[in-house]
PDB file of the backbone (N, CA, C, O) and the ligand in Angstrom, with CONECT records:
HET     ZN  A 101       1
ATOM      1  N   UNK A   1       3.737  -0.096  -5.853  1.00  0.00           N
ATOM      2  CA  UNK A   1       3.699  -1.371  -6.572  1.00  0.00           C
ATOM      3  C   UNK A   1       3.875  -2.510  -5.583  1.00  0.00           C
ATOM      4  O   UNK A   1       4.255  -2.208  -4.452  1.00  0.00           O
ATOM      5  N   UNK A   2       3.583  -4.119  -5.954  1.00  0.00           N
ATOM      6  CA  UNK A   2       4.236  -4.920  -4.976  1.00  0.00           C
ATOM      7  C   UNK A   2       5.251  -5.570  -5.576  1.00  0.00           C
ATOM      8  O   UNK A   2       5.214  -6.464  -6.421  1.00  0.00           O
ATOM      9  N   UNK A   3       6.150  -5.040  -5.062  1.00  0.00           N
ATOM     10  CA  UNK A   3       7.497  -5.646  -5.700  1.00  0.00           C
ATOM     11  C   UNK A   3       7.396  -7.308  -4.860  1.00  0.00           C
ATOM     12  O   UNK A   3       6.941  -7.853  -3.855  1.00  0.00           O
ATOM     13  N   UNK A   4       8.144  -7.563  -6.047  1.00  0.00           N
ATOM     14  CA  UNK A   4       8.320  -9.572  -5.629  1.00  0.00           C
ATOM     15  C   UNK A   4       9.621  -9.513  -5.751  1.00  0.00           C
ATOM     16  O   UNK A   4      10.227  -9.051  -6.717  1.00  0.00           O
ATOM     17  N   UNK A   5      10.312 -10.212  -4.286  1.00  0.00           N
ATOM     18  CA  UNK A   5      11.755 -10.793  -4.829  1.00  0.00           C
ATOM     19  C   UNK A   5      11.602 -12.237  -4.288  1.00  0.00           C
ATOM     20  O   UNK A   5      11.028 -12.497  -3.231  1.00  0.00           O
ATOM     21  N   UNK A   6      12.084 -13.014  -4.988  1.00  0.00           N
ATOM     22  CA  UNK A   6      11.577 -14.470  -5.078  1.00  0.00           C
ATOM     23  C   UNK A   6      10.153 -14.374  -4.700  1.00  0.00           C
ATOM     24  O   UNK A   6       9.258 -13.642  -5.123  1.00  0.00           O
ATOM     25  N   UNK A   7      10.171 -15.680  -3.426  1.00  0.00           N
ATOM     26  CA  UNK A   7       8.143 -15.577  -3.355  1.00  0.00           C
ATOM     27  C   UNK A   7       7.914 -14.608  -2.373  1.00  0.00           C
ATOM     28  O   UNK A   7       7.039 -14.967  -1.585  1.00  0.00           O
ATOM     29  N   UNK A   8       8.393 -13.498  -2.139  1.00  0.00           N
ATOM     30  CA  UNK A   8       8.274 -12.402  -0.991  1.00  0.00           C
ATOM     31  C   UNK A   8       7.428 -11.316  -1.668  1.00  0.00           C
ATOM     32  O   UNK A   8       7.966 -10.507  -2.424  1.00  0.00           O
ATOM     33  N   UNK A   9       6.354 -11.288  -1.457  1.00  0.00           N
ATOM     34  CA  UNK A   9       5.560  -9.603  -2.202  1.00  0.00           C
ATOM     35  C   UNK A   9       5.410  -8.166  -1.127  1.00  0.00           C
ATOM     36  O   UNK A   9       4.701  -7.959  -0.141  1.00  0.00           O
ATOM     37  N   UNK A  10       6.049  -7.643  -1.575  1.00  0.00           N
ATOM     38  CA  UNK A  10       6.515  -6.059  -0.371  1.00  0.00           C
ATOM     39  C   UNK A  10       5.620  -5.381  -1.366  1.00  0.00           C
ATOM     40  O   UNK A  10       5.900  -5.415  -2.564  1.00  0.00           O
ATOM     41  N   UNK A  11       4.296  -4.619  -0.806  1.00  0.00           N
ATOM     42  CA  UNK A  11       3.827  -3.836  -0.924  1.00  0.00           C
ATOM     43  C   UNK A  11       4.914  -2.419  -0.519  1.00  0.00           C
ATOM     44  O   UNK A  11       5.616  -2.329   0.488  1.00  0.00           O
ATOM     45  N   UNK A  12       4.779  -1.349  -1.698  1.00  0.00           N
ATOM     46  CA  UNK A  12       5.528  -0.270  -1.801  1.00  0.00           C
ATOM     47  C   UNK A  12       5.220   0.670  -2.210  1.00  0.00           C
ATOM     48  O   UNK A  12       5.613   0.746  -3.374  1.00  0.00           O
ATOM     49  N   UNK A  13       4.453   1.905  -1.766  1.00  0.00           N
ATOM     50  CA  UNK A  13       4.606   3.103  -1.806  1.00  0.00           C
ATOM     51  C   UNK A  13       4.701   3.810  -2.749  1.00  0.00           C
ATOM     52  O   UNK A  13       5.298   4.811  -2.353  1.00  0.00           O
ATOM     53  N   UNK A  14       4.418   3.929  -4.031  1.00  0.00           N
ATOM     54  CA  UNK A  14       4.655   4.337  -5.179  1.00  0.00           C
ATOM     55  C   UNK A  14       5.075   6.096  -4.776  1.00  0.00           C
ATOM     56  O   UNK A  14       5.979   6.542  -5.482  1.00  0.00           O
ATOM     57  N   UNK A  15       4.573   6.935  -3.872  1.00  0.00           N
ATOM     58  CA  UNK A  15       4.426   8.051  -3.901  1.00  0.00           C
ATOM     59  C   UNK A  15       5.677   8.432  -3.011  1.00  0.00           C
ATOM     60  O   UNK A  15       6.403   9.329  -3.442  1.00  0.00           O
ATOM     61  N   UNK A  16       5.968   7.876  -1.901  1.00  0.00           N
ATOM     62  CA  UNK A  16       6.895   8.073  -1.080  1.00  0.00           C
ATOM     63  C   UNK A  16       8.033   6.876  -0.707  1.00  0.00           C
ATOM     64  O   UNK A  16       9.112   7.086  -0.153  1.00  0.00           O
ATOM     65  N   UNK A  17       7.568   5.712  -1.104  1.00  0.00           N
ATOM     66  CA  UNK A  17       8.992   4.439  -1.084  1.00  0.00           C
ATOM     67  C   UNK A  17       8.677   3.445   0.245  1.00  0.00           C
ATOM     68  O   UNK A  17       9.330   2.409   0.370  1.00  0.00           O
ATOM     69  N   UNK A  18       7.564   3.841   1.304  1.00  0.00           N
ATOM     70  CA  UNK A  18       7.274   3.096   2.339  1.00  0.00           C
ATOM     71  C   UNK A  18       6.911   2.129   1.725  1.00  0.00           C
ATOM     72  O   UNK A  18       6.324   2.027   0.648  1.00  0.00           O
ATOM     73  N   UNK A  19       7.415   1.114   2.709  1.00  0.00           N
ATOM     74  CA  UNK A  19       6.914  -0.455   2.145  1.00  0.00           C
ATOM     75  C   UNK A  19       6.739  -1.386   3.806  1.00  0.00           C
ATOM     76  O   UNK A  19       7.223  -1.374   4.938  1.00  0.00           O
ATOM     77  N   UNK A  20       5.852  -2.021   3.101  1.00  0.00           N
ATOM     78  CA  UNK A  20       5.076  -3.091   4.092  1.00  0.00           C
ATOM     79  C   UNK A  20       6.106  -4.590   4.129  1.00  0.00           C
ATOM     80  O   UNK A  20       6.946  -5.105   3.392  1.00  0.00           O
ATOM     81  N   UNK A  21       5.496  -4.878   5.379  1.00  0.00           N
ATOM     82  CA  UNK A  21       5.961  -6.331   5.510  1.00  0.00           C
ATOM     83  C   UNK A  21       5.425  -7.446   4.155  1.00  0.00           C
ATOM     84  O   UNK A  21       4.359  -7.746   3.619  1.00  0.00           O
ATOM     85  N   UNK A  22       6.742  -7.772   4.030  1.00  0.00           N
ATOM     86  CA  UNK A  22       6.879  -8.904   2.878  1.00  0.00           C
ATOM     87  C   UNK A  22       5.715  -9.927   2.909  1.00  0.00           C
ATOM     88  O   UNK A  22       5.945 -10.707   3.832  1.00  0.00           O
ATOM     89  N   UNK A  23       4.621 -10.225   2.310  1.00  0.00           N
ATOM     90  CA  UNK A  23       3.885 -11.515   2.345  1.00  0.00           C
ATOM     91  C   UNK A  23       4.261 -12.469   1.206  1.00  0.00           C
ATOM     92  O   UNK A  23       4.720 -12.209   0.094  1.00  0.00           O
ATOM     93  N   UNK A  24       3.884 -13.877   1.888  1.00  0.00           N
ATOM     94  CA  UNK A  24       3.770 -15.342   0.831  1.00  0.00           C
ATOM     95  C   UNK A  24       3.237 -15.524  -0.422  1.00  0.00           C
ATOM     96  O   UNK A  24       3.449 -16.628  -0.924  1.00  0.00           O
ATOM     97  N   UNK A  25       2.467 -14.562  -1.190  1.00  0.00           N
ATOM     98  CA  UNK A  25       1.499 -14.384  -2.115  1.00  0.00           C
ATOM     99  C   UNK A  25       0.903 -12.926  -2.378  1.00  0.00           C
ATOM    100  O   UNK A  25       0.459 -12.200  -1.489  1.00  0.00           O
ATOM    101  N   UNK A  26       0.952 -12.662  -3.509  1.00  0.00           N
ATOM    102  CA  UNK A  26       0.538 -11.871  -4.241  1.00  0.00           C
ATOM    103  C   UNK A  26      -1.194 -11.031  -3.592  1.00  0.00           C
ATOM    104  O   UNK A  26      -1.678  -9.907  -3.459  1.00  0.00           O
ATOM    105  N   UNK A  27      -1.557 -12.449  -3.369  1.00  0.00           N
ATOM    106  CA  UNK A  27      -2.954 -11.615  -3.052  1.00  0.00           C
ATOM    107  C   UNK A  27      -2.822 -11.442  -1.561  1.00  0.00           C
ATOM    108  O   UNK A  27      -3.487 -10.502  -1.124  1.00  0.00           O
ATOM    109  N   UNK A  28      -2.038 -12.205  -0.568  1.00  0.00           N
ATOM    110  CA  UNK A  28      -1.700 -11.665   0.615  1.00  0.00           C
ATOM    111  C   UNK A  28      -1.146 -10.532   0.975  1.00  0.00           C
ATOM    112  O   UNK A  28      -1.318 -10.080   2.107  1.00  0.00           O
ATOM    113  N   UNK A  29      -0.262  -9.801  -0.121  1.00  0.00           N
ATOM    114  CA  UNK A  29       0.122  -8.620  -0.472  1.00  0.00           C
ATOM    115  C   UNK A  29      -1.116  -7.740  -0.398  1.00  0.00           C
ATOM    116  O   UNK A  29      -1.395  -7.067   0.594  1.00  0.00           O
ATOM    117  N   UNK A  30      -1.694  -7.779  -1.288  1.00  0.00           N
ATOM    118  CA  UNK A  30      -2.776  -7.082  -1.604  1.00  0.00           C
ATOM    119  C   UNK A  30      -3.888  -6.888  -0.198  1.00  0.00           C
ATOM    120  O   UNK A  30      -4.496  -5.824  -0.073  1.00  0.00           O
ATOM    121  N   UNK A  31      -4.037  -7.830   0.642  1.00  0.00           N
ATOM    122  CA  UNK A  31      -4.314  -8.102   1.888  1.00  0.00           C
ATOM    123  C   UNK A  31      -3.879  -6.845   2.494  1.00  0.00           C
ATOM    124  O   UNK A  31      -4.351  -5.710   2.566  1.00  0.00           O
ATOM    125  N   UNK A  32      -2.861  -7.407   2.891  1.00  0.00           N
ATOM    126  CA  UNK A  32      -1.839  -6.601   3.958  1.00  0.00           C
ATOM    127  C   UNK A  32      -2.005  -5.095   3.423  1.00  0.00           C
ATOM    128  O   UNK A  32      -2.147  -4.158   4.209  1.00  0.00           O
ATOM    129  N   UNK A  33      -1.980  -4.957   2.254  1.00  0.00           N
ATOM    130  CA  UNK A  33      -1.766  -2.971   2.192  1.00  0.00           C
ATOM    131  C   UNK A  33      -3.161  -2.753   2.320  1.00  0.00           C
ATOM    132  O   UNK A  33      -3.231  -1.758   3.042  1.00  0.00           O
ATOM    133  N   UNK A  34      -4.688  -3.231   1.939  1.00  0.00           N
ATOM    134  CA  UNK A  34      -5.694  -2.585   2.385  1.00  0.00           C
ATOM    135  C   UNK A  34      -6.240  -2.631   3.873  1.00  0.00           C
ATOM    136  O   UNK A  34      -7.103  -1.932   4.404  1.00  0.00           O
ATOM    137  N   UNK A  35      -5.321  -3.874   4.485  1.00  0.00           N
ATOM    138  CA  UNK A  35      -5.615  -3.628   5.876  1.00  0.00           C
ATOM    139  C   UNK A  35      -4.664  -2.419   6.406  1.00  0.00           C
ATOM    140  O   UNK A  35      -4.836  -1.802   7.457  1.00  0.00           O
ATOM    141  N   UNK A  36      -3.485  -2.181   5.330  1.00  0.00           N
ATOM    142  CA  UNK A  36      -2.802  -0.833   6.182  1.00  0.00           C
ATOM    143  C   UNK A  36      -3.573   0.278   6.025  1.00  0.00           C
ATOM    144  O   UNK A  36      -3.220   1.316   6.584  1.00  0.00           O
ATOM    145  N   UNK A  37      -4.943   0.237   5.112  1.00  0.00           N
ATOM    146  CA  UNK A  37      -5.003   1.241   4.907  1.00  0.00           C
ATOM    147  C   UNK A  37      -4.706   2.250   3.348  1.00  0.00           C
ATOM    148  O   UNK A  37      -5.215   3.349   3.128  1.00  0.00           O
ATOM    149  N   UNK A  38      -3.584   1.362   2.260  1.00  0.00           N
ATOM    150  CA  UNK A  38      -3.304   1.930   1.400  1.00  0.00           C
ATOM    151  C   UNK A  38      -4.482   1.831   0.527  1.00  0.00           C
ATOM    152  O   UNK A  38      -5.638   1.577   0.865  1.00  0.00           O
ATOM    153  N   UNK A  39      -3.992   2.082  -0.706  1.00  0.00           N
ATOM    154  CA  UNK A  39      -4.873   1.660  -2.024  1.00  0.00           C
ATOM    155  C   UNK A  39      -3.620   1.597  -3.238  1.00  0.00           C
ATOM    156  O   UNK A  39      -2.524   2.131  -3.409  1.00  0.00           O
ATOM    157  N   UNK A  40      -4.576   0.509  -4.026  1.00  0.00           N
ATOM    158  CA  UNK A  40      -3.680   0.243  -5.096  1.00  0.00           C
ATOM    159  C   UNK A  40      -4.517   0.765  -6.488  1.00  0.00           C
ATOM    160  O   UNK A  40      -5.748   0.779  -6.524  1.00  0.00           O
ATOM    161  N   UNK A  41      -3.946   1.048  -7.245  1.00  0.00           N
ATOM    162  CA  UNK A  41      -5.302   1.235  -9.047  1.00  0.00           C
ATOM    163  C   UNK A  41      -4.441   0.124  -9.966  1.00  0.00           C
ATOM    164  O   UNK A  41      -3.294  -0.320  -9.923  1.00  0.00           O
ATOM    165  N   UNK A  42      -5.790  -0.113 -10.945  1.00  0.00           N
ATOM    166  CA  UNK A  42      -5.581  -0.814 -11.907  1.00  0.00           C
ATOM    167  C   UNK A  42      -3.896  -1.235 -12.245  1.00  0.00           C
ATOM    168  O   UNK A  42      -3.343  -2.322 -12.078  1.00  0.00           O
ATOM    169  N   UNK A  43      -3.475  -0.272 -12.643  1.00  0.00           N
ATOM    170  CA  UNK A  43      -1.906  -0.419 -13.172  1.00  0.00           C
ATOM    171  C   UNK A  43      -1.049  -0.471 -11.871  1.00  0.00           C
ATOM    172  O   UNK A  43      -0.003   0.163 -12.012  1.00  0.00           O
ATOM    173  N   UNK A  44      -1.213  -1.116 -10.493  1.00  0.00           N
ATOM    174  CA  UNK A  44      -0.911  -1.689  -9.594  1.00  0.00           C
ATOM    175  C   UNK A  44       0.069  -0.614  -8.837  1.00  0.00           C
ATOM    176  O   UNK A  44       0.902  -1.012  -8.022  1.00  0.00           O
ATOM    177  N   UNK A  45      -0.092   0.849  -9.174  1.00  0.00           N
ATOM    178  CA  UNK A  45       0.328   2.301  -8.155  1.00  0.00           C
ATOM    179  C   UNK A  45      -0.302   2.264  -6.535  1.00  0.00           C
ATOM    180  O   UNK A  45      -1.401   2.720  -6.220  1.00  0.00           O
ATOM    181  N   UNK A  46       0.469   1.746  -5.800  1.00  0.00           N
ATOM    182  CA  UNK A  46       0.081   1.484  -4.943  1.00  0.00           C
ATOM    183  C   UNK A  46       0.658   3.441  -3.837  1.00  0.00           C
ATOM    184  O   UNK A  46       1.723   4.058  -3.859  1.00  0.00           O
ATOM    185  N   UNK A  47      -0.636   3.723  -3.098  1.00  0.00           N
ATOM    186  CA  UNK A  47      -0.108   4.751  -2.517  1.00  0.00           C
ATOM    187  C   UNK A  47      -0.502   3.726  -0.813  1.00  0.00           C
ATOM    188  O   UNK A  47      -1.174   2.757  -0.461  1.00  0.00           O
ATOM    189  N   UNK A  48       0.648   4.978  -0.081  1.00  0.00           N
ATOM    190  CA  UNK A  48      -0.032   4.720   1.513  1.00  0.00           C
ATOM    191  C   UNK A  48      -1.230   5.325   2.165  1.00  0.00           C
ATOM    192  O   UNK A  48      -2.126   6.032   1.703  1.00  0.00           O
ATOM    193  N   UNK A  49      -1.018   4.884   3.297  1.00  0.00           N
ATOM    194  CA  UNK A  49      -2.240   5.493   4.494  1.00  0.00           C
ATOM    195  C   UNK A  49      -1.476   6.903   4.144  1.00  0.00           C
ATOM    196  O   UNK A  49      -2.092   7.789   3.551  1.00  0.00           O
ATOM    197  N   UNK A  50      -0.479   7.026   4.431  1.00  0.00           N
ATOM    198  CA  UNK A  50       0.064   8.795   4.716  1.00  0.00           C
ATOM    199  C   UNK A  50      -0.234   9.762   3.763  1.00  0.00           C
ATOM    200  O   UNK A  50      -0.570  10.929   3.963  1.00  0.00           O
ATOM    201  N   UNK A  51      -0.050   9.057   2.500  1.00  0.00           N
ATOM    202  CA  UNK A  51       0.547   9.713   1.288  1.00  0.00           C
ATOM    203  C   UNK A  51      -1.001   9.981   0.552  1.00  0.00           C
ATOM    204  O   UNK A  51      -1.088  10.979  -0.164  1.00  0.00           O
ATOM    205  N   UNK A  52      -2.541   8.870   0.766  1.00  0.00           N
ATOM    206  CA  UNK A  52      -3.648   9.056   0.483  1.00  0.00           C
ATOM    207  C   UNK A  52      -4.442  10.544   1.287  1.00  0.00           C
ATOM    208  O   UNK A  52      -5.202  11.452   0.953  1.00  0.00           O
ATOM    209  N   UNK A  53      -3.701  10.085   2.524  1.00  0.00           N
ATOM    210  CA  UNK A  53      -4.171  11.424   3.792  1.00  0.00           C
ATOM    211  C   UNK A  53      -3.444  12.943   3.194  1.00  0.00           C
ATOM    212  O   UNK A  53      -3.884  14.029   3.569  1.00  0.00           O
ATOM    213  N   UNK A  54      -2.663  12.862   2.543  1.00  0.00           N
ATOM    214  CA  UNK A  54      -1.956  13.974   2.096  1.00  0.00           C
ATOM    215  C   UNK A  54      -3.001  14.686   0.802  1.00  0.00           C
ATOM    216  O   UNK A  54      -3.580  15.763   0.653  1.00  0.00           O
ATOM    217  N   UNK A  55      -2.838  13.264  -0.088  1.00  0.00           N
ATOM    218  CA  UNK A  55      -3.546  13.899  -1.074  1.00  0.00           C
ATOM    219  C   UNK A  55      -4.572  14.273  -1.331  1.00  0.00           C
ATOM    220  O   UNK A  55      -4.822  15.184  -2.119  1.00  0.00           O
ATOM    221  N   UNK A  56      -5.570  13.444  -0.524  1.00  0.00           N
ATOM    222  CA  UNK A  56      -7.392  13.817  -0.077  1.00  0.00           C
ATOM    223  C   UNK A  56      -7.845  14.810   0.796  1.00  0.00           C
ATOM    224  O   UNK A  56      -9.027  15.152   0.818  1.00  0.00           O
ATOM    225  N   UNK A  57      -6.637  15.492   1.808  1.00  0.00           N
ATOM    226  CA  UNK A  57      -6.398  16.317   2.675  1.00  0.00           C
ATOM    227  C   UNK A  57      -7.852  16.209   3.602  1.00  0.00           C
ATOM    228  O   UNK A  57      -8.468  17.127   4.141  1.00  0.00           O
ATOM    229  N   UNK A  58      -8.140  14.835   3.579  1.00  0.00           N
ATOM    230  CA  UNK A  58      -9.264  14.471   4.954  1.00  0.00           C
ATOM    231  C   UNK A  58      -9.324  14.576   6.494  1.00  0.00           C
ATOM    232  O   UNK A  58      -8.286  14.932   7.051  1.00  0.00           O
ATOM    233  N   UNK A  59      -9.868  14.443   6.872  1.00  0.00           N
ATOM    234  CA  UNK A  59      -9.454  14.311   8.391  1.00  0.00           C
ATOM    235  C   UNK A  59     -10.294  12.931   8.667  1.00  0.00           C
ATOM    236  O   UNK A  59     -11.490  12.850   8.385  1.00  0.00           O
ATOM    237  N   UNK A  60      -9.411  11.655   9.356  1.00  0.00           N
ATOM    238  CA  UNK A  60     -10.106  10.850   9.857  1.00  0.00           C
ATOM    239  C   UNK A  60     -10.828  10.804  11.127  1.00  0.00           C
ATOM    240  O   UNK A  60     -11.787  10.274  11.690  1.00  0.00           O
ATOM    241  N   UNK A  61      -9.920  11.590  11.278  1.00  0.00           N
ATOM    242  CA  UNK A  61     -10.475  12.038  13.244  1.00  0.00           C
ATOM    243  C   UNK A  61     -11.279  13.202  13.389  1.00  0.00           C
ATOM    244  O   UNK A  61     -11.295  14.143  12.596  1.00  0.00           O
ATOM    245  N   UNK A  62     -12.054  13.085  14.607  1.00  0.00           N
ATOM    246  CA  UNK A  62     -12.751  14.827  14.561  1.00  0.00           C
ATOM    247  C   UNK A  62     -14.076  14.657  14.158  1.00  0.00           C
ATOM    248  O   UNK A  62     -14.817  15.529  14.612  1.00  0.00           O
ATOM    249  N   UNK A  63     -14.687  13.712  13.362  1.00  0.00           N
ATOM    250  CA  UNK A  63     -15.878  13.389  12.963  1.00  0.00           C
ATOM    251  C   UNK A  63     -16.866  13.279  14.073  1.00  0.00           C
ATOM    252  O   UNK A  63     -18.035  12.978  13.832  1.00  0.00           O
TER     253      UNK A  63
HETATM  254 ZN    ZN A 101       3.483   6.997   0.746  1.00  0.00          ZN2+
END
């Protein structure tokens, strides 16, 4: 999810609790976790880079 405390939005990990550096805005939030790499769905379940790599059991490398 991106949790907000005051105007701080911390992208967070729904699957494992990792969380990203705090941004100014909501959609800067949203920024910041697809440049980490995460993904978020509709009802705002945000997973990580790690936790997507776990569950898709891909390999990014090696290609
Ligand atoms: Zn995770």
């Amino acid at each position: 999810m991106i949790e907000r405390f005051y105007n701080q939005f911390t992208p967070e990990c729904d699957s494992c609790g990792k969380k990203l550096a705090g941004q100014e805005s909501r959609r800067d939030a949203l920024a910041a976790l697809r440049r980490a790499g995460w993904e978020i769905d509709g009802d705002g379940f945000c997973t990580c880079a790690d936790c997507l790599f776990e569950l898709k059991g891909y390999e990014e490398e090696g290609r």
